[in-house]
C-alpha positions as CSV (number, residue, x, y, z in Angstrom):
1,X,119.5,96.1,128.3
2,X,119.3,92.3,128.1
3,X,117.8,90.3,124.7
4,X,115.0,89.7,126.6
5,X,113.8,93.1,127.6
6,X,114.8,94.7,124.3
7,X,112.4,91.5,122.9
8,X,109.7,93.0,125.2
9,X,110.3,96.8,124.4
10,X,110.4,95.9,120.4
11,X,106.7,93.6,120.9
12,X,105.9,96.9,122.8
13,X,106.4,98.9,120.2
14,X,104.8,97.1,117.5
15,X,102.2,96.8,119.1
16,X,101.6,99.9,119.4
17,X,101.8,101.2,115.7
18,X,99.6,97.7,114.6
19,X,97.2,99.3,116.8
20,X,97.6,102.8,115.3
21,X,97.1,102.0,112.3
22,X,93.8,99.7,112.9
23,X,92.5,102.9,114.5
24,X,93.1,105.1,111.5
25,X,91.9,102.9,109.5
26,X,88.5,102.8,111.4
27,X,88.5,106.6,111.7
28,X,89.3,106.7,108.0
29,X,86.1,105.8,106.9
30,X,84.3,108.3,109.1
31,X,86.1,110.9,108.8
32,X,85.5,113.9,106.3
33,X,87.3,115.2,103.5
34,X,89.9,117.6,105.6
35,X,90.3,114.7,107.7
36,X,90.8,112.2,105.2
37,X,94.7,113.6,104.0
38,X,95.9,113.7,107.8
39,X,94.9,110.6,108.0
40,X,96.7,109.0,105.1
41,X,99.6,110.9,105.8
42,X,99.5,109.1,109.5
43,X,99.1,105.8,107.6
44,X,101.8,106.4,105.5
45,X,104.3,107.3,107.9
46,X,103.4,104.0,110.0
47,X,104.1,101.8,106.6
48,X,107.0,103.5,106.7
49,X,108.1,103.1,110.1
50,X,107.7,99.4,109.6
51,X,109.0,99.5,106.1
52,X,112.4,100.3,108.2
53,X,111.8,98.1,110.7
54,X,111.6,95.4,108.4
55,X,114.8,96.3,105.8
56,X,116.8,96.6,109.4
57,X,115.7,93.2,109.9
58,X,116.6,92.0,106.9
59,X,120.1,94.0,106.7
60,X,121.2,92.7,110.4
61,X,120.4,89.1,109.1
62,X,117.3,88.9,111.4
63,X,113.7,87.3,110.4
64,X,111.1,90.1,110.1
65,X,108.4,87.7,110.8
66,X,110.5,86.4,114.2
67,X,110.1,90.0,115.5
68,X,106.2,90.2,114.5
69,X,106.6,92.0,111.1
C-alpha cells in the first residue's frame, strides 16, 4: 500500500465514524428510553475509537489534526 492510498483509506475511515456519530446524535434525541443506552454506548465506543486513533498519532510522532482528528 503506498502513503497515498493508506492517506485515502484513513480519510475513508474517518469519515465514516464522523458521520456515525452525527447520526447518533440526531437519532439520540428521538429515540426513547431503551434506545437512549444503545445509543450512548455507540457514541462511546466511536470517542473511543478516535481516542486511539489520536494517542497513535501522537505516539508515532504524527499530527492528529494532519490526519483530520
Amino acid at each position: 500500500m503506498t502513503d497515498p492510498q493508506f492517506k485515502e483509506f484513513f480519510q475513508d475511515v474517518l469519515i465514516t465514524v464522523y458521520a456515525n456519530i452525527r447520526d447518533l446524535h440526531e437519532k439520540q434525541g428521538f429515540a426513547d428510553p431503551e434506545e437512549q443506552d444503545y445509543i450512548s454506548g455507540r457514541l462511546f465506543s466511536y470517542e473511543e475509537i478516535l481516542a486511539i486513533f489520536r494517542m497513535s498519532a501522537n505516539d508515532t510522532g504524527v499530527n492528529p489534526k494532519e490526519l483530520g482528528l
